[in-house]
N, C-alpha and C positions, 0 to 999 in steps of 0.2 A: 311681692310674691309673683305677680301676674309677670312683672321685667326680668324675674329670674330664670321662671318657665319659657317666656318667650330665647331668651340668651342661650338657655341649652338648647332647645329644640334648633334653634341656629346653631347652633354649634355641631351639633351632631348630624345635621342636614349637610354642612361642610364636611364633616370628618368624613361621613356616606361618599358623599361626591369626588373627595379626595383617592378614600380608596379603591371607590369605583373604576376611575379613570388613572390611578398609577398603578394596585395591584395586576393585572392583566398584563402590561408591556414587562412589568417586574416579573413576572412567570415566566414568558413565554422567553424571557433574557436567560433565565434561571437553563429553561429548559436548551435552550439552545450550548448553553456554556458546558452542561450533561451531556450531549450528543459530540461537542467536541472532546471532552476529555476523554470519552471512551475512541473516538481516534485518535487518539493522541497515542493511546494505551496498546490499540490496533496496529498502526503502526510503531509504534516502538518494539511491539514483537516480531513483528514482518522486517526491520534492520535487526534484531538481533540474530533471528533463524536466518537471511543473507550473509549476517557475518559468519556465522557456522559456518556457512555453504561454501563461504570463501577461504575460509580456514582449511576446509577441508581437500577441498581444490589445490590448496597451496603446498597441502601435506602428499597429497597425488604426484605433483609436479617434483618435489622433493624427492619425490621413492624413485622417480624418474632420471637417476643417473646415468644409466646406459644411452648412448647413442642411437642406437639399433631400435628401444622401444621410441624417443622422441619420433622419429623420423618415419615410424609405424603408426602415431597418433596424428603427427601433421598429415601425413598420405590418407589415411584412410578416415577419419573422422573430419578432417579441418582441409580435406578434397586439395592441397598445396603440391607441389611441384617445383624441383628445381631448376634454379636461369639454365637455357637452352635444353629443356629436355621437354621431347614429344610423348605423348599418351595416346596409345591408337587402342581403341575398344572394338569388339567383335562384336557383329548383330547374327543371331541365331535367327532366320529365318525359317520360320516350318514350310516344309513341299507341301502345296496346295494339290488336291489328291482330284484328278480330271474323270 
C-alpha cells in the first residue's frame, strides 16, 4: 500500500511539473496563432477593398474614351506635358501699399 501511495504521489508530482512547464509556451503558441489569424482576416479584407478600388479605376478609365477628357486628367491631375511644350505660369503679386 505504502509503494502504491509513494508511485502516484510521483506520478502526479511529474504530471504537475509536466504541465507546469509545457501548458504556458502551449498558450502563449495558442495565443499568438489568434493574433495571426485575425491578420490574416485583416488583410485579406484590405486586398479585397484594393481590388474594388482597382476595379473601379479600371471602370473610370473605360468610360474615358474621349481624347479630350484623357488629356484633361494627364494635365491637370497627373501635372504631365507634352515632348517640346513650355508651361509658363503667372505670379500674382499684391502692390505693397507705402
Amino acid at each position: 500500500m505504502k509503494k502504491w501511495i509513494i508511485s502516484n504521489v510521483m506520478f502526479i508530482i511529474c504530471l504537475a511539473l509536466t504541465i507546469n512547464f509545457l501548458f504556458p509556451p502551449i498558450y502563449r503558441s495558442w495565443l499568438k496563432i489568434q493574433k495571426l489569424d485575425e491578420d490574416v482576416m485583416i488583410l485579406l479584407a484590405r486586398i479585397e477593398n484594393l481590388k474594388h478600388k482597382i476595379a473601379s479605376y479600371k471602370d473610370r478609365i473605360d468610360i474615358m474614351d474621349d481624347e479630350f477628357q484623357r488629356e484633361k486628367v494627364a494635365r491637370n491631375k497627373l501635372q504631365m506635358i507634352k515632348d517640346q511644350e513650355e508651361i509658363y505660369r503667372f505670379i500674382n503679386k499684391k502692390q505693397e501699399e507705402l
